[in-house]
C-alpha angles and dihedrals in degrees: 000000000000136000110223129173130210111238091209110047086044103102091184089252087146088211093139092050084094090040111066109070085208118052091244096147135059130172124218121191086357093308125120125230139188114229130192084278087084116119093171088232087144099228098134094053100091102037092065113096098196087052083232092148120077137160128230133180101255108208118192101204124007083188094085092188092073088071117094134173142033113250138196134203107239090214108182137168127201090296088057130237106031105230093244092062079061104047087046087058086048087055095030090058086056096054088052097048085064099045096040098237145111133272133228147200127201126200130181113185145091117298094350097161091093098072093049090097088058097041089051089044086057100047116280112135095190127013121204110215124208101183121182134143080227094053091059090098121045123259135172090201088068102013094065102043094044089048089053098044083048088050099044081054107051100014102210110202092221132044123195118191123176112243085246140146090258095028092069102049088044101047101053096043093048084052095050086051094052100034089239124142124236134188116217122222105010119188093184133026124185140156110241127202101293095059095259129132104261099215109200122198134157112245145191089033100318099298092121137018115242119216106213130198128184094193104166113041137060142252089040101218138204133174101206125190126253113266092013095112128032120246116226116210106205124243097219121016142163124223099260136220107301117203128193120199112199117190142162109256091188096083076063123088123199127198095197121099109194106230108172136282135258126207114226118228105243134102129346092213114058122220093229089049101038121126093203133017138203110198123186132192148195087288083071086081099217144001088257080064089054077087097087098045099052077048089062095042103054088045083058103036086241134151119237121236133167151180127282087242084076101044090058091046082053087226079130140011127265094255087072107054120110111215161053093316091027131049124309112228139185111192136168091254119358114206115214113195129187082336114144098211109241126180087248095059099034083063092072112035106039092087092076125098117247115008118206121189135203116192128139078218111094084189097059115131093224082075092065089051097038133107090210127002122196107192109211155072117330100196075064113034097044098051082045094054095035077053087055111035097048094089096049096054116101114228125212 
């Protein structure tokens, strides 16, 4: 999508000067004109009163068979590589297996190179470097403009972004920029018969599961959740084609000024990097019951997730909740207690290893998808396992 004026409606009123938040737009002998600020967020469209502004789809190749290679973002935070950059090069390689083509990885950061030997272990056959002491934090205002510049120059068929925090402020505003479509959320990516990227997605609230094409645009583009694929560190590999892309960062202008970080209270153990989880639902009765289950949980060192039954109820916060509208996990041994089992759950959850259930429903779904099921009683089954298990639990 891209913002254009006509020369020859613009009257040099400068009535969209305020209102543009990003000094996207600059006159010269009394004509408006649109500069690289320009996030196309439309803002200015209503405020002109010669209707002079107007928006278009802006498409780089209509000749689709000029796009090669499947990217991923090489998203990474002060401990380096984050694990679901990894898992995306594991999915991607099988997407370009099929395709017969390479796969890539792009960084932008300080002093990246040092991650390019595990990119490569993990599948990349080339990785595109940004490298800039400016680039060390993350920030929109340089992130989005250097990965479509990147994109316009090397035009990858294929664009794979992490359903992070920052992945999903990064991959919709590259695709406005380039007028390319993208699917949020994916479970399942696949190429179908015509040679186009198949992005699967459950939809209206996880009651079915939406097939998506974007059949005629490029890059094809997906946003896919942390520990939703499995990463594949290859046996044998070959340091790849490194590329670094050197350019000049002044000609970009940020808003953002760093000011520090504060660690929230919550938690020590993370949903996303916990070995073991024990999960409660609604079953669990009220927020006062939650007891038990943070019982079990600290004899086992355990985090503690939940349904979004119980989120609604606000038994638990949001950043505890396991499934589709929650956080995808993949631990050692999930614990699902007093959980039903429905689709939107299991989404995020039946990544994880071994799966143990605890219903007094014989009939829950969770069973069919469970390692081990105990029917029963929970006020009576957890305080007997938390009994049993403390003394075999090592202690720091």
């Amino acid at each position: 999508m891209a913002i254009q004026i006509d020369a020859q409606k613009c009257n040099g009123c400068q009535a969209c000067l305020s209102a543009c938040p990003y000094d996207a737009i600059h006159f010269e002998e009394e004509t408006a004109s649109i500069n690289q600020n320009c996030i196309s967020c439309s803002l200015c469209l209503p405020v002109c009163p010669q209707e002079a502004i107007t928006r278009s789809i802006k498409v780089l190749c209509r000749d689709l068979s000029q796009w090669d290679g499947v990217w991923v973002y090489g998203e990474r935070d002060e401990r380096g590589i984050k694990k679901v950059t990894l898992e995306l090069l594991g999915e991607a390689r099988k997407l370009a297996r099929v395709r017969n083509t390479h796969v890539a990885a792009v960084v932008l950061g300080s002093e990246v190179e040092q991650f390019t030997n595990l990119l490569y272990r993990h599948g990349a056959d080339k990785v595109y470097l940004i490298d800039d002491r400016r680039l060390h934090r993350f920030s929109q205002d340089l992130y989005v403009p250097l990965l479509v510049r990147a994109v316009q120059r090397y035009q990858p068929e294929i664009f794979l972004f992490g359903a992070t925090v920052n992945g999903r402020v990064l991959a919709p505003s590259v695709a406005v920029r380039l007028g390319a479509g993208l699917t949020a959320d994916c479970t399942g990516l696949s190429i179908n018969p015509d040679g186009n990227l198949r992005q699967t997605r459950p939809a209206f609230g996880g009651n079915i599961m939406a097939s998506i094409l974007c059949a005629n645009t490029r890059p094809q583009m997906a946003t896919v959740r942390p520990n939703v694929m499995d990463k594949n560190e290859q046996g044998q590999w070959t340091p790849g084609e490194l590329i670094r892309l050197e350019w000049n960062l002044d000609e970009f202008r940020t808003r953002v000024e760093w000011v520090g970080f504060i660690q929230t209270e919550g938690e020590k153990i993370h949903l996303e990097n916990a070995e073991i989880i024990v999960s409660g639902g609604f079953g669990v009765g009220s927020a006062e019951n939650f007891k038990i289950i943070e019982e079990l949980a600290k004899t086992l060192g355990a985090a503690v997730g939940c349904s979004r039954k119980v989120v609604d109820a606000g038994w638990m916060p949001h950043d505890r909740q396991v499934g589709q509208t929650g956080k995808a996990v993949k631990p050692r041994i999930y614990i699902a207690c007093g959980i039903s089992g429905a689709i939107q759950h299991q989404i995020g959850m039946r990544k994880s290893d071994k799966i143990i259930a605890i219903n007094s429903d014989p009939k829950a779904p969770i069973f069919s998808l469970a390692d081990y099921g105990i029917v029963g009683d929970l006020f009576e089954i957890i305080p007997l396992l938390s009994e049993a298990l403390r003394p075999y639990v090592r202690r720091e």
